[in-house]
C-alpha positions as CSV (number, residue, x, y, z in Angstrom):
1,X,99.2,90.1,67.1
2,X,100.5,89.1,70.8
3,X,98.9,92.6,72.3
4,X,95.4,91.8,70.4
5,X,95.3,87.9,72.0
6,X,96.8,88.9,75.2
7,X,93.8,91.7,75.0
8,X,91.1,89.6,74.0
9,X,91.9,86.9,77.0
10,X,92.4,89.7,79.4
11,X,88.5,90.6,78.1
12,X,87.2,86.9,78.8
13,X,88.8,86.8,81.9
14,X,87.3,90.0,83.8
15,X,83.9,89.6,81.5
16,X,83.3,86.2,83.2
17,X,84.3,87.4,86.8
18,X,82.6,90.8,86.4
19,X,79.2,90.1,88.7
20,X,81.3,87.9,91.2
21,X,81.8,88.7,94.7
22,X,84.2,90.9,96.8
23,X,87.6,89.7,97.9
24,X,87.9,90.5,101.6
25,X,91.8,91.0,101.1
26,X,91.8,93.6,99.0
27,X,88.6,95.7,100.2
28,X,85.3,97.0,97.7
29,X,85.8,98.7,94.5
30,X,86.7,98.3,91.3
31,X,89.6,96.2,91.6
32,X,87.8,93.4,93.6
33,X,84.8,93.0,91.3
34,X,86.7,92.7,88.1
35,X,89.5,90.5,89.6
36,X,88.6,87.5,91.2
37,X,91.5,84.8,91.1
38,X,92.8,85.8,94.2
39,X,95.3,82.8,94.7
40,X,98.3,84.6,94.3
41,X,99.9,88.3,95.3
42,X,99.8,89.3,91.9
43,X,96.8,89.6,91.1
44,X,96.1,91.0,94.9
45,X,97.9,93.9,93.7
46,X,96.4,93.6,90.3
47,X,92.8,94.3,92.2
48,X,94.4,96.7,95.0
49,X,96.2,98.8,91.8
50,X,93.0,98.9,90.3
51,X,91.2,100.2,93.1
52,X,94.2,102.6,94.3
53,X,94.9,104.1,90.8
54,X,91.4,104.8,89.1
55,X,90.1,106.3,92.6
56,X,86.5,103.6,92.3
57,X,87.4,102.8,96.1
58,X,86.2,105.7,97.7
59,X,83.4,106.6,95.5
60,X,82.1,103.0,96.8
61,X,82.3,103.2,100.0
62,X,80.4,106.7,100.1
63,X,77.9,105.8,97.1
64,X,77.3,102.0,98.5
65,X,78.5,100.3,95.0
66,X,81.2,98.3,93.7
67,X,80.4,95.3,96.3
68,X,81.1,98.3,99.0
69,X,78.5,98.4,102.3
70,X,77.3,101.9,103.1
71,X,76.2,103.0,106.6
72,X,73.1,102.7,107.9
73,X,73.0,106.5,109.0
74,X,73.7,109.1,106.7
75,X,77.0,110.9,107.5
76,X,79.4,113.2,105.5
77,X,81.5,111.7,103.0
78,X,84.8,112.7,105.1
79,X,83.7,111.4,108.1
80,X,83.3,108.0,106.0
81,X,86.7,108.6,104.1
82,X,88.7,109.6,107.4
83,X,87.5,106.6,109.1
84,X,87.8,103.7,106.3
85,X,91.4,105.1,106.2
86,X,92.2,105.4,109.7
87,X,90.7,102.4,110.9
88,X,93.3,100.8,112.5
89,X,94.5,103.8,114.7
90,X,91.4,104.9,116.0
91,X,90.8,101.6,117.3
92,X,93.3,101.7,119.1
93,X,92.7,105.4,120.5
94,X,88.9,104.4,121.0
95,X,90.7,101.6,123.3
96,X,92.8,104.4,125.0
97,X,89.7,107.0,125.3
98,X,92.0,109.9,123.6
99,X,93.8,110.4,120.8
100,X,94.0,113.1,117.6
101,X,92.1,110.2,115.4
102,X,89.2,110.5,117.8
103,X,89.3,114.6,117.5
104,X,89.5,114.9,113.8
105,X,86.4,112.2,114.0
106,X,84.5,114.1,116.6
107,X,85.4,117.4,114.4
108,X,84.5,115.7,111.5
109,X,80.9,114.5,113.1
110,X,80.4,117.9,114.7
111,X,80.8,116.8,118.0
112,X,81.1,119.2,120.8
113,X,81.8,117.6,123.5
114,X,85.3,115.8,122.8
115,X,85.9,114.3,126.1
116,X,82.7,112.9,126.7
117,X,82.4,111.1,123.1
118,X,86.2,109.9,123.6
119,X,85.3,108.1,127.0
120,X,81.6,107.0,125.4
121,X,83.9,105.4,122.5
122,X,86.3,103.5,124.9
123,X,83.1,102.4,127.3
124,X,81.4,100.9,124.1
125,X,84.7,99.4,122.2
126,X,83.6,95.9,122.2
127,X,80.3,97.3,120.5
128,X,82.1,99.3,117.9
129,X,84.6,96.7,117.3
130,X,82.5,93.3,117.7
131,X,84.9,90.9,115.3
132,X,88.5,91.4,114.5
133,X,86.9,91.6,110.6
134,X,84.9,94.2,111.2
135,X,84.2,97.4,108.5
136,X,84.0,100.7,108.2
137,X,80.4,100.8,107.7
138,X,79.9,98.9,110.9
139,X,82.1,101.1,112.9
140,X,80.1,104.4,112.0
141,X,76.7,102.2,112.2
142,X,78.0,101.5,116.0
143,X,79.5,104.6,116.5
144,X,76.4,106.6,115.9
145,X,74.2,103.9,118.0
146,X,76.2,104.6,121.3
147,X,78.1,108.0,121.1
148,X,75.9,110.3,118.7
C-alpha cells in the first residue's frame, strides 16, 4: 500500500512540474523538466541522476529538446558533445591559444589549419565567452562566427 501512495504522489508531483522551465544548476534534459523543486541537493541530484542515467542529456542538446538550446549552425553531433563536456578546459586553452582541447575541436570541425584557429580562438575569447553563464550552444554559435 506505501509503494502505490508513495507512487501516486511521485505522479502528481512531476505531472504538475512537467512543462516548467529549466534549472540552470543542473543543465537541460530530462531531469530538469521533470524536477523542479530545486531547493535542496537532493533533488539536484534527483534531476542530475535523471539526466546522467537515462542518457536524455545529450540527445537534447544535439536534437534542441528537453529545454536544451541548439546552435545556430549546424555542426556534427561530436563536435557538440566534445564541447558541452569539455567546456571548462577549452576555455581555458582558448585563453592560452594552445591546448589538446582546442586540437580534438579543430579535428572534430575539420579544421586544417590548427595554429591559426588556436590563435583566432584566443584573439576572440571575450566574444566566445561573453558571460561567465554562458552555454554550449553560444560557444559553437561564436566559435563558428569568428574562427570558421
Amino acid at each position: 500500500m506505501k509503494k502505490i501512495l508513495v507512487s501516486t504522489l511521485a505522479a502528481i508531483a512531476i505531472s504538475s512540474t512537467a512543462f516548467a522551465g529549466v534549472n540552470n544548476q543542473t543543465g537541460c534534459g530530462l531531469g530538469a523538466m521533470l524536477i523542479k523543486d530545486d531547493s535542496s541537493a537532493v533533488m539536484l541530484a534527483l534531476q542530475a541522476t535523471t539526466n546522467g542515467t537515462s542518457g536524455n542529456q545529450t540527445f537534447g542538446i544535439t536534437s534542441g529538446t528537453l529545454g536544451c538550446k541548439k546552435t545556430k549552425l549546424v555542426m556534427n553531433e561530436r563536435a557538440e558533445e566534445f564541447v558541452a563536456a569539455n567546456m571548462d578546459t577549452l576555455a581555458k586553452e582558448i585563453a592560452m591559444g594552445e591546448g589538446e582541447t582546442i586540437e580534438t575541436l579543430a579535428e572534430l570541425l575539420n579544421v586544417e589549419d590548427v595554429e591559426t584557429f588556436a590563435s583566432t580562438l584566443q584573439a576572440n575569447y571575450n566574444k566566445i565567452y561573453a558571460s561567465q553563464n554562458v552555454e554550449m550552444s553560444d560557444v559553437l554559435d561564436s566559435i563558428s562566427a569568428t574562427a570558421l
